[in-house]
N, C-alpha and C positions, 0 to 999 in steps of 0.2 A: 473475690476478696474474702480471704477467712474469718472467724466470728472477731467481734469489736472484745477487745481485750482490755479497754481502758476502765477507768474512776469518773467520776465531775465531783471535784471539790469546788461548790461555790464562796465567793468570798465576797463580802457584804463591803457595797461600796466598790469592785472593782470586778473585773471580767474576770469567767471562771478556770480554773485549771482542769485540765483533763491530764489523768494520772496514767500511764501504761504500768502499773505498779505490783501489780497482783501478785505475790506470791513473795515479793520483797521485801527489806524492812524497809521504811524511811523515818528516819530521825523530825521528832517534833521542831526541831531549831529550822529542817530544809523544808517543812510544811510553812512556816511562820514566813520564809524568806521568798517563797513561792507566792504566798499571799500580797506579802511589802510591795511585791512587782506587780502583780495582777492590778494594782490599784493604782498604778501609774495615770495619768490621763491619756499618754499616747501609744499605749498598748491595743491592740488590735486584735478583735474577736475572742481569743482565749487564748494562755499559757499550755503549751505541752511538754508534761517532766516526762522523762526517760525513766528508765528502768533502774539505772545508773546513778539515780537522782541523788545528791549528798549537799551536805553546805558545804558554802564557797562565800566568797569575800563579795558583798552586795548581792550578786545572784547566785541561784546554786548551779552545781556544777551536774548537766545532765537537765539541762533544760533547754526550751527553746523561745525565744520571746520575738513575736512580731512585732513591730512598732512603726506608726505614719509618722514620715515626715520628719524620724530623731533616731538618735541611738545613744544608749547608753553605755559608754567605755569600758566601766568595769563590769560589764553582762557581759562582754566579750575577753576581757581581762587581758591580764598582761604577757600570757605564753602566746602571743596574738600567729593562730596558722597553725597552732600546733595541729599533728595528726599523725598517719600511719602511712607507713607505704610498703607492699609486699612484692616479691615477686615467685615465679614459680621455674624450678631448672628442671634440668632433664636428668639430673643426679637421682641416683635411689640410694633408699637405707643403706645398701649393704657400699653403695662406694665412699660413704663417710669412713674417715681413721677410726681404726677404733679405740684408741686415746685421745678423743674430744679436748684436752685439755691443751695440745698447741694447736689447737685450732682456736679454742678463745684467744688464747696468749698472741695471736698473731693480729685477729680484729683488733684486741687489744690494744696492740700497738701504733695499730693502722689509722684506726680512730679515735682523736682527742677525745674523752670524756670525763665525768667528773666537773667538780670544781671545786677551786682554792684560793679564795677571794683574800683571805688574808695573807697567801702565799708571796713569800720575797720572789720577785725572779718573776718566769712566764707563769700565766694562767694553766694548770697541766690541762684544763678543756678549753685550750685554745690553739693556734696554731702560734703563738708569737708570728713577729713583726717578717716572716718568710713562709707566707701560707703556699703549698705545693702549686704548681703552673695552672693545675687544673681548678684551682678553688678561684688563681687571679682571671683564666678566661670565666669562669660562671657569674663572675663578681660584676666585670665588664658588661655584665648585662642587669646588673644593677646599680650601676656607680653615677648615672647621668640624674636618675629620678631621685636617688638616695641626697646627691650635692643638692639640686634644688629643694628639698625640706626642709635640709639645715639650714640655708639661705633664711628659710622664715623660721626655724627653732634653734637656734647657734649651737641648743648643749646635747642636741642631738648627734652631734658630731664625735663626742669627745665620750663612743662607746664602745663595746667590743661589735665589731659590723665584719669589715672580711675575714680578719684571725679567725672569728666564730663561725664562717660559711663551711657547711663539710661536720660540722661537729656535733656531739652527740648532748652532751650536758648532763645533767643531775636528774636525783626527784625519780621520778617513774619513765622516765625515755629508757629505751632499750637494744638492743639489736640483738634478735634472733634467730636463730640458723632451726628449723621446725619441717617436722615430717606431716603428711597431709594423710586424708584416712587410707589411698593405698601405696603409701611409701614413699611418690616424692616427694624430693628436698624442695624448700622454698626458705625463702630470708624473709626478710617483715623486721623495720625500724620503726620507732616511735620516738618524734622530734619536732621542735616546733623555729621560731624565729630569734630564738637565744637570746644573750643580751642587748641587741638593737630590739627586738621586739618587746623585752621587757621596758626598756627606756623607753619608747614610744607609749606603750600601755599606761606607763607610770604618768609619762607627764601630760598625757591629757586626760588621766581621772582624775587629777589635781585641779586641772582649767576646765573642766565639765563641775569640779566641785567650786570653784572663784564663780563660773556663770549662774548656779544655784544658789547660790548666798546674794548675787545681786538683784535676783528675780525674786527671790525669798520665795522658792517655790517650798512647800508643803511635803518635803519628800519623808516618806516612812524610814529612808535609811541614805543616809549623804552618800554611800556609796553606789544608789539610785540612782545618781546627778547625771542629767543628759545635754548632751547637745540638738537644737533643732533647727531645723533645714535653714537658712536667714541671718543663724549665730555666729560672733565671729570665726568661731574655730572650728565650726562645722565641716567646710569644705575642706579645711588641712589633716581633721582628723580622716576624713573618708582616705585623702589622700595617703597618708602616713598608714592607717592598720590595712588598704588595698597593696602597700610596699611591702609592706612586713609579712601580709601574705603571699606574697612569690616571694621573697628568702626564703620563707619556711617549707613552699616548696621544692624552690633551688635547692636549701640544703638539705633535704630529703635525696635527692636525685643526686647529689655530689658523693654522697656517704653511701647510698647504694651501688653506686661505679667503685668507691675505693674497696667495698665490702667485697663485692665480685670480683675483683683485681687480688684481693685476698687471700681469698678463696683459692682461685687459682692455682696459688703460689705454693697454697698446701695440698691441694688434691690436684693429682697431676693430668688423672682421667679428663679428657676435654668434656666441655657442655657447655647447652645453650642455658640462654637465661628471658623467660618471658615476660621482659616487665611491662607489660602491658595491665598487668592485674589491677592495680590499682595505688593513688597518691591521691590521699584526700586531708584534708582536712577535718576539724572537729571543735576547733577555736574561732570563728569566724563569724562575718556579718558582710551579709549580701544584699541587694536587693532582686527580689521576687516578686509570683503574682500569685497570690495566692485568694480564694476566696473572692475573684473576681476584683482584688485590688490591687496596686503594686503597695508591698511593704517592705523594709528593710527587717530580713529574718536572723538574728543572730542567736548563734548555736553556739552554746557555752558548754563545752564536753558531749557534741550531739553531732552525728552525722549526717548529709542528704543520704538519702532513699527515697529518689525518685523513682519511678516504674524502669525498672529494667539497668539500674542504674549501680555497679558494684561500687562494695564497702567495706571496712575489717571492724571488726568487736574482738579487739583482743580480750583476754582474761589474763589473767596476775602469772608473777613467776614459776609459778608451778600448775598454768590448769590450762584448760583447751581456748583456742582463739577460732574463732571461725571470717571465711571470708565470705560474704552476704550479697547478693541480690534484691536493690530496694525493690517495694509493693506499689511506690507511689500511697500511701493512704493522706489523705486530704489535712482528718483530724488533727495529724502531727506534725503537718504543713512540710509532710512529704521528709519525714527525719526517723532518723533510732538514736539506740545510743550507741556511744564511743568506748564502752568497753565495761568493765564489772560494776565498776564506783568502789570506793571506800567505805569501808562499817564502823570504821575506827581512826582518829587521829591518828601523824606518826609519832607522836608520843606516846599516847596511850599503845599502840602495836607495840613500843620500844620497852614501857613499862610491862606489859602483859606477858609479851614472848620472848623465849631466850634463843643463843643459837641452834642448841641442840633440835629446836622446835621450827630452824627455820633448816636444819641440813635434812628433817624427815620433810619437811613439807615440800620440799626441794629432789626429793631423791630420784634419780635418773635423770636430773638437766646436769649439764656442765656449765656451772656458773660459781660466782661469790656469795659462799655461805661464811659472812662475818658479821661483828656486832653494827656493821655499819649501813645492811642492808636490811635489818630485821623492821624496819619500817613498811621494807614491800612485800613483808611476808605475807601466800597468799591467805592466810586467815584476816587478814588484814581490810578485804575487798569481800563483796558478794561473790554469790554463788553464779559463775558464768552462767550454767546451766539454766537455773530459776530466772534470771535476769534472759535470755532468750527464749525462754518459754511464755515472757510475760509480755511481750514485742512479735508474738508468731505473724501478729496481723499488720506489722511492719515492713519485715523483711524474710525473705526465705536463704537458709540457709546453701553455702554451693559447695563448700569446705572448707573442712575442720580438721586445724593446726594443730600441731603438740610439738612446744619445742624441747628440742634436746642440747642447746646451747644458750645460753642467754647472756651477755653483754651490759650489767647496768653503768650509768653513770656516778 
């Protein structure tokens, strides 16, 4: 195991954090919000923040929180599953066009993305009411568990659930087409459980926040409020965010088949496609054993790295993504992080940087250099590099991405 890379920030009154942070900045506000959790009562041994570590809504995003016996819904939040999934072809540099530009234009079209909530008409990141055959067979393998939810939540019903199977969405999800350090192609999406998993997210950190108010528990931050093992909504939540993580699977796997069907269609050269590499998550809560105990571990922007066990840390639109081999290390209760983290709101990025600052910071991907992405500009996010240097005793690097196409929502 290589040298211990972490911090112990103790926090008075509640278990300590251990930092993997060295070398990064973190924001006073995601120290404050590290603490509010550490002091939970049903937190378990210590908090582990990621490299990644940033605030987030209740807990921060790049952390990992064990807990006996409960969990708290908004520690896992409402992109519930979200994560990565890569795969590697047999393609090399030189057999990409070398007009990259109808090659996006084609995922483009292939895949719903975006969204327009106040949009007359279809959702443009949805399928409307005639999702292609292939989203209704993946659906079919979640239609029986999905009906029985609604049965006990009625307005679970009445969201985007199959239109949104297969789909890309907003915000920092991705899809891109990336060379590895000796020239094959590989693809890598970043996407989570769309809006059925934000619905679900939503409405049980409301009814984890009604069960907190009638226990009058003590909580440093109402978006704390947990459910615990006994409560009423304990067992629907397990239910509901266990659903919403296989969408966010399934739709990882649907949109990777349409991507490669894609592809195809433009590169005429045949090739295989290894997906075998990896579909993880990074949103999620499981239960584990950790430290000799079973606890429910959820990973709010964090990924397992078990020993031997692969992972992707992507970085921002314009910098290297690496694919990773967990260490298993105990301290982190067996986790990295999910990717750069933010330095910046997307406001403050939108106030800071102009386009001109996101088509340099951008220059040799094929992607959307407009005023509408200047949120993911990579200045936007840590330094991938510093953020893997800070986790060495994590995970071991296998390879490292650099895309040449990129796909936002």
């Amino acid at each position: 195991m290589p040298k211990q890379t972490y911090n112990v920030q103790e926090v008075p009154g509640g278990v300590p954090v251990k930092m993997w942070t060295k070398g990064v900045p973190v924001e006073e506000e995601a120290r404050q919000q590290l603490a509010n959790a550490a002091r939970l009562p049903i937190v378990f041994k210590h908090i582990a923040a990621m490299p990644d570590v940033h605030l987030g809504i209740g807990a921060t995003v790049g952390s990992v929180i064990p807990t006996l016996k409960a969990i708290i819904p908004a520690a896992v939040g409402v992109d519930i599953g979200c994560g990565m999934m890569a795969a590697k072809t047999t393609l090399r540099a030189e057999d990409l066009p070398d007009n990259l530009g109808k090659l996006r234009s084609a995922i483009e079209k292939a895949v719903p993305h975006g969204s327009a909530p106040k949009h007359k008409g279809r959702d443009v990141g949805s399928w409307g009411d005639r999702p292609p055959e292939t989203v209704d067979k993946a659906w079919a393998g979640l239609a029986d568990e999905f009906d029985a939810l609604c049965e006990l939540h009625p307005r679970l019903r009445h969201t985007n659930n199959r239109k949104h199977l297969g789909t890309l969405g907003s915000g920092n999800h991705f899809i891109e087409v990336c060379l590895d350090e000796v020239g094959f192609v590989w693809f890598m999406l970043h996407s989570g459980s769309r809006g059925v998993g934000n619905a679900i997210g939503t409405h049980f950190i409301e009814l984890a926040k009604k069960d907190a108010e009638r226990h009058q528990r003590n909580l440093p931050d109402q978006d704390l409020a947990y459910f615990e093992e006994g409560a009423q909504y304990f067992g629907d939540y397990v239910r509901g965010v266990s659903w919403a993580q296989k969408f966010a699977m399934k739709n990882r796997e649907v949109m990777m088949a349409n991507l490669i069907a894609t592809v195809r269609s433009v590169i005429t050269k045949p090739f295989e496609v290894y997906v075998e590499a990896v579909n993880c998550h990074h949103n999620y809560v499981q239960q584990e054993r950790h430290f000799g105990q079973d606890v429910f571990v959820t990973r709010k922007g964090a990924v397992s790295a078990r020993r031997g066990e692969m992972g992707i840390i992507p970085g921002s639109m314009g910098a290297r993504s690496y694919i990773v081999r967990g260490l298993g290390n105990p301290e982190s209760f067996e986790s990295c992080s999910h990717g750069a983290g933010r330095v910046m709101s997307r406001t403050k990025a939108k106030k800071m940087f102009t386009v001109a600052d996101q088509v340099r910071a951008t220059a040799g991907v094929e992607c959307r250099k407009d005023a509408n992405v200047i949120d993911e500009i990579p200045m936007a996010y840590k330094d991938i590099d510093a953020v893997m240097a800070a986790q060495s005793d994590l995970v071991e690097v296998v390879h490292t991405l650099k895309q040449v196409v990129c796909v936002k929502g």
